[in-house]
C-alpha positions as CSV (number, residue, x, y, z in Angstrom):
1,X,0.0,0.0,0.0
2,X,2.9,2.6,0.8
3,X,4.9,1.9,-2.2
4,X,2.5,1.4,-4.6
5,X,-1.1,2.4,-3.3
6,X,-3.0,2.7,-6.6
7,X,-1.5,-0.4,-8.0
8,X,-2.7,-2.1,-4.6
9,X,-6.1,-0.7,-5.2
10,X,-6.5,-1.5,-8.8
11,X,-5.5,-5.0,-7.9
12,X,-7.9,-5.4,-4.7
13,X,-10.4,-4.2,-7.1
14,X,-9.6,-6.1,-10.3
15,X,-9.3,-9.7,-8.1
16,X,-12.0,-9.0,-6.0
17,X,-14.4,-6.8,-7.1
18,X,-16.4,-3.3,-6.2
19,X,-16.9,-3.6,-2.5
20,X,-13.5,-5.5,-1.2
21,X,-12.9,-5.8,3.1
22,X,-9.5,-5.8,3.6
23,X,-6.9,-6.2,7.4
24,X,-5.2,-3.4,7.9
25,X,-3.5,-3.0,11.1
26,X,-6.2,-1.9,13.6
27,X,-8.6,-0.3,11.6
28,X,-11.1,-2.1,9.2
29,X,-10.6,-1.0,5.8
30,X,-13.0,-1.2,3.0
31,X,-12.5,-0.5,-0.8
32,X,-15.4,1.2,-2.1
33,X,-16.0,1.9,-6.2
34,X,-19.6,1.8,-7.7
35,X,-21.3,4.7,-7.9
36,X,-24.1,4.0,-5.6
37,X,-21.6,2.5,-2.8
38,X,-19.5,6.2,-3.2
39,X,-23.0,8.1,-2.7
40,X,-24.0,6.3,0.3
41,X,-20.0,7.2,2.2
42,X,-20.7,10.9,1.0
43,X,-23.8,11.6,0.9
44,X,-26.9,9.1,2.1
45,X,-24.8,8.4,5.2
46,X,-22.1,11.2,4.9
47,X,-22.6,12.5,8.5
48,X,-22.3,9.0,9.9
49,X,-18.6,9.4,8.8
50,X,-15.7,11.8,9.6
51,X,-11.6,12.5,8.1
52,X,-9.3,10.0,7.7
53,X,-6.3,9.0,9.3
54,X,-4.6,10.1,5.6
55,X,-7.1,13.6,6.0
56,X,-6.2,14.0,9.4
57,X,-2.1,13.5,8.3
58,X,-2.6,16.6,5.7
59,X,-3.2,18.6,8.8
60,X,0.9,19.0,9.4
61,X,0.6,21.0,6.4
62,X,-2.6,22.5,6.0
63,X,-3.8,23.1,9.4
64,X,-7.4,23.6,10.0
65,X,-7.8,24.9,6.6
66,X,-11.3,23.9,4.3
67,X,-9.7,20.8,3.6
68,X,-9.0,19.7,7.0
69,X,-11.3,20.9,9.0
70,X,-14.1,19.3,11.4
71,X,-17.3,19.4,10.3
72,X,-18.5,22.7,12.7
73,X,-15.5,24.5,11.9
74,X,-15.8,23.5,8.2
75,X,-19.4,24.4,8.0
76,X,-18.1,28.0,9.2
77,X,-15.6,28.0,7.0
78,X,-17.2,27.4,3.9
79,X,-19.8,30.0,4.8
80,X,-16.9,32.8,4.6
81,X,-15.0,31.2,1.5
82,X,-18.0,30.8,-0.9
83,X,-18.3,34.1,-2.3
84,X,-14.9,34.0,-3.5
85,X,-16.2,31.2,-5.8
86,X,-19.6,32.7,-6.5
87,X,-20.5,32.1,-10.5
88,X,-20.6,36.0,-11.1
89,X,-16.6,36.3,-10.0
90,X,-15.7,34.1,-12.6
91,X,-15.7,36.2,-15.5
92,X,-13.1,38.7,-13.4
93,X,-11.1,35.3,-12.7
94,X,-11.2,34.5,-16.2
95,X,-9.4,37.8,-17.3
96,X,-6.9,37.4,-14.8
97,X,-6.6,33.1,-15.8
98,X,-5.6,34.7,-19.5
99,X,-3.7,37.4,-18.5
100,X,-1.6,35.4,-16.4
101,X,-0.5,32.2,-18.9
102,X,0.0,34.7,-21.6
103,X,2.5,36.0,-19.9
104,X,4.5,33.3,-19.3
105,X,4.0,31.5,-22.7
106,X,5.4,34.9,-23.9
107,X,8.8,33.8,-22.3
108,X,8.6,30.8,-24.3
109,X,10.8,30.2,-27.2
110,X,10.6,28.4,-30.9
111,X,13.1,25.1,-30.4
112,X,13.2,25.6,-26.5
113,X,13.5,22.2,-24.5
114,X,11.6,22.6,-21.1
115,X,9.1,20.5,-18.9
116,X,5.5,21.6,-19.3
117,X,4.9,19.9,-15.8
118,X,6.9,22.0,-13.7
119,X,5.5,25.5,-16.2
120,X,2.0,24.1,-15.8
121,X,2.9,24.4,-11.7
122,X,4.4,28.0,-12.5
123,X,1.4,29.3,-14.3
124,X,-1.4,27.6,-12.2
125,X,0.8,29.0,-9.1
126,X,0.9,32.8,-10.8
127,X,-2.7,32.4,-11.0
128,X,-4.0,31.4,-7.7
129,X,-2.0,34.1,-6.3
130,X,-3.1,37.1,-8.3
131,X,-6.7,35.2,-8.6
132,X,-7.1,35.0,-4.8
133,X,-4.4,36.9,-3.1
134,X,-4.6,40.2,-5.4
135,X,-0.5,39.9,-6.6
136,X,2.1,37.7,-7.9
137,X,4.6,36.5,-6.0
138,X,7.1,36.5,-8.8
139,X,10.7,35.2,-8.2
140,X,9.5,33.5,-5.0
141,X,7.2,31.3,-7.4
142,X,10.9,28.7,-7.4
143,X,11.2,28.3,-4.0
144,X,7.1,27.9,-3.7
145,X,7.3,25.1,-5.7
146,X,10.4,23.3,-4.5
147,X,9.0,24.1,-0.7
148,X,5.5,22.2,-2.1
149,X,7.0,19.4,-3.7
150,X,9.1,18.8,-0.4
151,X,6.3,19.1,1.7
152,X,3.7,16.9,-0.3
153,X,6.7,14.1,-0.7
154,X,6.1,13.5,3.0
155,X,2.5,11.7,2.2
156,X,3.9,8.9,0.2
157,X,3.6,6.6,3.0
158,X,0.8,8.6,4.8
159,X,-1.4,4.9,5.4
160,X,1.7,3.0,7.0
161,X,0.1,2.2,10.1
162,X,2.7,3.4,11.6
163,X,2.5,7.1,10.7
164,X,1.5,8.9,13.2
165,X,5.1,7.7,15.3
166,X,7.0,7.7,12.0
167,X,6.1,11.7,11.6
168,X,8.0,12.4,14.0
169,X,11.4,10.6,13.4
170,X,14.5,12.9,12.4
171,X,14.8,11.5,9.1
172,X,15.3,13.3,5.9
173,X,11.9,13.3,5.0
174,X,10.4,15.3,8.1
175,X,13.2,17.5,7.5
176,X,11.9,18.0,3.8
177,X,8.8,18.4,5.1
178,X,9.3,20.8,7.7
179,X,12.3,23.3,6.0
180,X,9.2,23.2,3.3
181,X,6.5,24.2,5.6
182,X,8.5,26.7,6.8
183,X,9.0,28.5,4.0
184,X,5.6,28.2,2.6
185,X,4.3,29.8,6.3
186,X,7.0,32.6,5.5
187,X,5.4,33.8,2.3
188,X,2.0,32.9,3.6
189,X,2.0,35.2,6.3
190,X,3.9,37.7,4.1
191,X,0.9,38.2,2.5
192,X,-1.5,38.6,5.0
193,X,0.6,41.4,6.0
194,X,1.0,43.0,2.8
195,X,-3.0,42.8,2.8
196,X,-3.8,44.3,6.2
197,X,-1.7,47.4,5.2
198,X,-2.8,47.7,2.0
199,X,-6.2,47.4,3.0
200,X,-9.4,45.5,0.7
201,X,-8.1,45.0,-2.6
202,X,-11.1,43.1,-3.8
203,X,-10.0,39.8,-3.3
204,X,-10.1,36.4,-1.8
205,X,-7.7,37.3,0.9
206,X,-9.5,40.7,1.6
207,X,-12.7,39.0,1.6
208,X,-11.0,36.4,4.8
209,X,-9.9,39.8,6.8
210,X,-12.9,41.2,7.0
211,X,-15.1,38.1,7.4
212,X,-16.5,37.4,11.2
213,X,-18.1,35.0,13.2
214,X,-20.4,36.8,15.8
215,X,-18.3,40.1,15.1
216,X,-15.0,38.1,15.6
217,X,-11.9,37.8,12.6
218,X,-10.3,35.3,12.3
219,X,-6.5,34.8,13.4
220,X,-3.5,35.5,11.4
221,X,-3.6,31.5,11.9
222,X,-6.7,30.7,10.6
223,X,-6.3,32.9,7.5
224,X,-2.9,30.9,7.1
225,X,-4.4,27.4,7.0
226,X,-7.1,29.1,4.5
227,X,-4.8,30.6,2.3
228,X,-2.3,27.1,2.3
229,X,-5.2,25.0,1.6
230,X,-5.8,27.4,-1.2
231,X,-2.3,27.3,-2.2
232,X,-2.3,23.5,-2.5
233,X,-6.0,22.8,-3.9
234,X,-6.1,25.9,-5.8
235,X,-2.8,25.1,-8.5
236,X,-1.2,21.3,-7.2
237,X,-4.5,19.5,-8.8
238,X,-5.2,22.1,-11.7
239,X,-1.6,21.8,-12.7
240,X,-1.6,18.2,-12.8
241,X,-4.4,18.0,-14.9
242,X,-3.1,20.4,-17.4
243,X,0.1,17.9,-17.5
244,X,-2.1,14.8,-17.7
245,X,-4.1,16.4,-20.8
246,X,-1.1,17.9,-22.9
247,X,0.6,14.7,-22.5
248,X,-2.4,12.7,-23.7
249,X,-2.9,15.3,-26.4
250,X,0.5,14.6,-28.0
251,X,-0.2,10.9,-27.9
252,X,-3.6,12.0,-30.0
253,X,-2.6,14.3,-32.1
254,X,-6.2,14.3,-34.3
255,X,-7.5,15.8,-31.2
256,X,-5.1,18.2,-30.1
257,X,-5.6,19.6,-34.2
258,X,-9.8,19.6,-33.2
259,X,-8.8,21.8,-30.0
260,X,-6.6,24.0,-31.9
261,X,-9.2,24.3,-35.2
262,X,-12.3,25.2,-32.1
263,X,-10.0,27.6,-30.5
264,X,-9.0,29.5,-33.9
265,X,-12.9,30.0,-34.1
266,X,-13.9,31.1,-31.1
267,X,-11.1,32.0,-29.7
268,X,-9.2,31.6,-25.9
269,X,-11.6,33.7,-24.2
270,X,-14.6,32.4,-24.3
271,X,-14.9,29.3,-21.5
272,X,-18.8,28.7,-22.9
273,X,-17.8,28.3,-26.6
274,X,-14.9,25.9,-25.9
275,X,-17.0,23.4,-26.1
276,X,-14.5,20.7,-27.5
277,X,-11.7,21.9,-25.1
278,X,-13.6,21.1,-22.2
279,X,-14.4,17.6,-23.2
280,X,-10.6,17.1,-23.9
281,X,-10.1,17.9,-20.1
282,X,-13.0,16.2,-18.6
283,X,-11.5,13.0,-20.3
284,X,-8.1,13.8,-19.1
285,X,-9.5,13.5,-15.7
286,X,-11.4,10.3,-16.2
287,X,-8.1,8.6,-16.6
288,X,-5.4,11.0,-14.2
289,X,-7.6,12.5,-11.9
290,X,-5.1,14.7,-9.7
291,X,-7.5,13.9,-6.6
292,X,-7.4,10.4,-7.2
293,X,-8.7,8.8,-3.7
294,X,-10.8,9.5,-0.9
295,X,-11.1,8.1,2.6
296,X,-13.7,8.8,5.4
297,X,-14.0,7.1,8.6
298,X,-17.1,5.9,10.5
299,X,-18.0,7.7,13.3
300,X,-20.4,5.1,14.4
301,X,-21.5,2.1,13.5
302,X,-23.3,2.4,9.9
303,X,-24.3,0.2,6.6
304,X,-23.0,0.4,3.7
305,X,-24.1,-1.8,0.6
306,X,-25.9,-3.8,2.8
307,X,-22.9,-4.5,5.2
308,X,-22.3,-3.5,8.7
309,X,-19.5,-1.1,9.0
310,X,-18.0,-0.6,12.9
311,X,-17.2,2.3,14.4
312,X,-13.6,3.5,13.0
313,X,-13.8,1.6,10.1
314,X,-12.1,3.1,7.0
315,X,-13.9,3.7,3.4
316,X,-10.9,4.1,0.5
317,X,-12.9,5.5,-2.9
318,X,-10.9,6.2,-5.8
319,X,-12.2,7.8,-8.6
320,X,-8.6,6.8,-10.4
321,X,-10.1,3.3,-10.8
322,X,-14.0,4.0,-10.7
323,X,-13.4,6.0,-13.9
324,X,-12.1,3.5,-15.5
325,X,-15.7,0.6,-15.3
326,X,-16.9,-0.4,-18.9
327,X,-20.0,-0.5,-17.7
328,X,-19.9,3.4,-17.3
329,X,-17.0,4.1,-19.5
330,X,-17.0,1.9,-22.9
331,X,-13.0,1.1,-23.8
332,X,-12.5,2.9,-20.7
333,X,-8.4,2.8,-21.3
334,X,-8.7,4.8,-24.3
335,X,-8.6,8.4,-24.7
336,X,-12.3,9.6,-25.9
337,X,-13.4,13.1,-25.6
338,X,-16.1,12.4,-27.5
339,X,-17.8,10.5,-24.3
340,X,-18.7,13.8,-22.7
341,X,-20.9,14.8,-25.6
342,X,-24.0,13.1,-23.5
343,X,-23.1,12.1,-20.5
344,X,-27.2,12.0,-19.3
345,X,-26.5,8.0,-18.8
346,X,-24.1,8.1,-16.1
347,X,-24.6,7.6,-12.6
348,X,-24.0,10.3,-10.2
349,X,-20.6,9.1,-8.5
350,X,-19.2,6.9,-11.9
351,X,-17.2,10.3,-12.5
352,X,-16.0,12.2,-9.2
353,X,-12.8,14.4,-9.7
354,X,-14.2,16.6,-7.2
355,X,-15.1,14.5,-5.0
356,X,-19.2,14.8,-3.5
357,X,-21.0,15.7,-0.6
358,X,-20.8,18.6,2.0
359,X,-17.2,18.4,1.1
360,X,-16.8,18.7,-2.3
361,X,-14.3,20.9,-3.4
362,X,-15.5,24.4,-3.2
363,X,-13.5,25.6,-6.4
364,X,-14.7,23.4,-9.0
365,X,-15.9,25.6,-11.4
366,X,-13.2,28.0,-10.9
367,X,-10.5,25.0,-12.0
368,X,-12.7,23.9,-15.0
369,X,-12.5,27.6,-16.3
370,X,-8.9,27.5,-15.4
371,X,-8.0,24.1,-17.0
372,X,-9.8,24.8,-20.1
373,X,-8.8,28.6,-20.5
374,X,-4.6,27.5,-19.8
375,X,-4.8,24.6,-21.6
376,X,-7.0,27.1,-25.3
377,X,-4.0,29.7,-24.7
378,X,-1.2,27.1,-25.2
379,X,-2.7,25.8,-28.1
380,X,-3.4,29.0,-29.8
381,X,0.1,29.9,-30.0
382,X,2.1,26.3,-29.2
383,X,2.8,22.9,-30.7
384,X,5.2,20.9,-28.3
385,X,6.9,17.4,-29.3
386,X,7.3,15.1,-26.0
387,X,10.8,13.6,-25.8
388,X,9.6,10.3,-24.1
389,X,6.2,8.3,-24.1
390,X,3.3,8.6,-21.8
391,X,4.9,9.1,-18.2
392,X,3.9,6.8,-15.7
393,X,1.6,7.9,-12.6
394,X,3.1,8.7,-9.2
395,X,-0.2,8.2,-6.5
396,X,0.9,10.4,-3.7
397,X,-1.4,13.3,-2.4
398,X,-1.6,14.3,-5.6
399,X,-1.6,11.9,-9.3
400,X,1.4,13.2,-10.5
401,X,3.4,12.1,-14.2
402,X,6.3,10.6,-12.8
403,X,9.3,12.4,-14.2
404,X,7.3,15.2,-15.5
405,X,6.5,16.3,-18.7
406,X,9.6,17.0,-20.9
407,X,9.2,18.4,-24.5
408,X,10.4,20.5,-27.1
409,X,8.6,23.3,-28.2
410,X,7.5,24.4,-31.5
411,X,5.5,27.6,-32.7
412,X,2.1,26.6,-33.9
413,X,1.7,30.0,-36.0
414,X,5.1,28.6,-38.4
């Protein structure tokens, strides 16, 4: 499970089906994939369970962010975050989405050898930061990223049983982890000092300083947590997907040219128009979806499927495999856009990159806009050749390409 955890889980799944019991350490853990099993964990029965141990693990980094947090806290949180996500700030967001990859495509260069991985991280970074925290944080985005990857490395074994001690051990790992979270807090808390003397800029960060419970802010350390769940949620898993989808786009070249022809028409702009785009990354996150598993644990004794779960046991859903049925998907290991053009057949939980239920990830539409409007303003001015074949998928927090995404670019207006 630590060294290979989606392999174990395809395998549980593959040998023994959709609903799989399995011994693991002191807790009873359960592997749970069709759709109607998925809705009962999140939603039917969702307040019958609580975090994870892996959930609870996140919290070293994170805090009592969105992510993290109980439900009473999380309810109050979510209250305050939600306008930042309303459907009317999009179009602003969009602007700013454009703006912002434009920019750093313009640094690209005809012939130039470079990983679109680690500039997918850059740009999705660049945006969160302007998006939600009103600024760049230009030649700090390096260390940002080396500080992330360091601190998310420390989650590869995060279901060991013996985690919890291990955590604390002074090996390199926790010193990874901990040199990244402290410069992550550094910049973090920059910003929420920039923003109290500048005063309300408009933005998400703005929005979290003047928000109150009964008349009361919150702390410098509960905007923190926020703003790092933010940080994480808001470009780790966007960024991925962009990875995942140019990477399958250069093994499909017939449908990277359909993207390109729909974006020549309508343009980068317009999110509603891109009709074609949108499929493309839907699909991409059928098969890579950057939030590949979830796990909740039973608060009490509840049945799921028709079998009695105790107290403390452990439900393990990942959409990584769920999206992958042929009963759902037709062909499901091939690459099909095309799939999305009706998808009134499918079952509510056969496709869940966002997860479902009170907790479902608060800036969905906000990454869909963002994953489709990056992914039209590379194509309208780049063709890219990728010097190796389709990476292979690292299953740690995230579903990252193992190795990256290394190519060699090419200008797509000659």
């Amino acid at each position: 499970m630590s060294r290979d955890p989606l392999g174990f889980l395809t395998s549980l799944h593959q040998q023994h089906g959709s609903f799989v019991f399995v011994h693991s350490g002191l807790r009873r853990l359960y592997l749970a994939i069709e759709p109607e099993l998925v809705r009962e964990v999140l939603v039917t029965e969702g307040l019958k369970f609580g975090k994870s141990r892996g959930l609870e693990m996140t919290k070293r980094l994170l805090g009592n962010g969105l992510l993290t947090a109980g439900r009473e806290l999380h309810l109050r949180q979510r209250r305050l975050v939600q306008p930042a996500f309303a459907k009317n700030r999009l179009a602003g967001y969009a602007r700013v989405i454009l703006d912002t990859t434009r920019e750093h495509l313009g640094r690209w260069r005809h012939g130039q050898f470079l990983d679109l991985s680690a500039e997918m991280m850059a740009i999705t970074l660049d945006i969160i930061t302007r998006t939600m925290f009103g600024d760049s944080i230009g030649d700090r985005t390096p260390l940002v990223a080396e500080a992330m990857h360091d601190s998310l490395a420390s989650f590869n074994v995060g279901m060991i049983p013996l985690m919890p001690v291990m955590q604390y051990l002074p090996i390199e790992a926790n010193r990874k982890f901990w040199r990244g979270r402290r410069q992550l807090d550094s910049i973090i808390y920059d910003l929420i000092q920039q923003r109290r003397h500048s005063g309300d800029q408009g933005d998400f960060l703005s929005m979290l300083l003047m928000a109150t419970d009964n008349g009361v802010p919150m702390s410098d350390e509960q905007l923190r947590d926020e703003c790092m769940t933010i940080f994480l949620a808001g470009h780790e898993t966007t960024a991925n997907a962009l990875s995942w989808t140019l990477a399958l786009l250069a093994q499909h070249p017939e449908w990277l040219e359909r993207a390109r022809q729909e974006i020549k028409q309508h343009g980068a702009e317009d999110f509603s128009r891109l009709e074609e785009c949108r499929w493309i990354t839907q699909e991409a996150m059928r098969l890579y979806p950057p939030a590949w598993v979830i796990a909740r644990m039973a608060r009490e004794p509840v049945t799921i499927g028709g079998e009695a779960l105790d107290k403390g046991s452990v439900v393990i859903m990942s959409s990584a495999i769920a999206h992958r049925q042929a009963q759902y998907f037709p062909e499901p290991e091939a690459f099909q856009p095309e799939r999305w053009r009706n998808v009134d057949h499918l079952p509510r939980f056969a496709y869940f990159p966002f997860g479902g239920g009170n907790r479902v990830c608060i800036g969905e539409h906000f990454a869909r806009m963002e994953a489709t409007l990056v992914l039209a303003a590379v194509l309208e001015n780049w063709d890219y050749r990728m010097l190796d074949r389709m990476p292979a998928a690292h299953a740690g927090i995230t579903l990252r390409p193992v190795g990256g995404l290394p190519v060699q670019l090419y200008s797509a207006k000659g």
